[in-house]
C-alpha angles and dihedrals in degrees: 000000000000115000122223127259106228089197091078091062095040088051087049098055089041093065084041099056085042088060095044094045072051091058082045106059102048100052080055093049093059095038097052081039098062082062125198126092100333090041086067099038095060085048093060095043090051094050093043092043085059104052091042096049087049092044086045084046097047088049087049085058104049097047099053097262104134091055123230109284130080091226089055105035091055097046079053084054103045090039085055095051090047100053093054088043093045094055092041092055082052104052089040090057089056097061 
């Protein structure tokens, strides 16, 4: 029996969490674009929602977090970056 090569899911996720980051993107784009009050203060959530996923992510790492393998360590990443875009694509579509 063949085993599986975890690198092709990975892969997968990896291109669904790019189109999504791509959603992404452009509702921030017109939001940021309309300009005024709201305009600034998505500009300063995105920014700080940046630096807090990669400093949540660094402490993932050096714990231990992200487990031992490659394989594994880069689906934890991945899962990581989805969920914040994912609820950022959600709460841009809203409004």
């Amino acid at each position: 029996m063949r085993k599986r090569n975890p690198w092709l899911g990975i892969g997968r996720d990896a291109v669904a969490l790019g189109m999504e980051a791509a959603v992404v993107v452009g509702l921030r784009t017109l939001k940021i674009g309309l300009g005024g009050r709201r305009a600034r203060a998505e500009a300063r959530r995105m920014v700080t929602e940046k630096v807090d996923a990669a400093l949540a992510l660094q402490t993932l790492a050096l714990t231990g977090g992200l487990g031992v393998t490659a394989p594994g360590a880069a689906a934890k990443t991945i899962r990581h970056y989805h969920r914040k875009v994912r609820a950022n694509r959600r709460r841009l579509a809203k409004g």
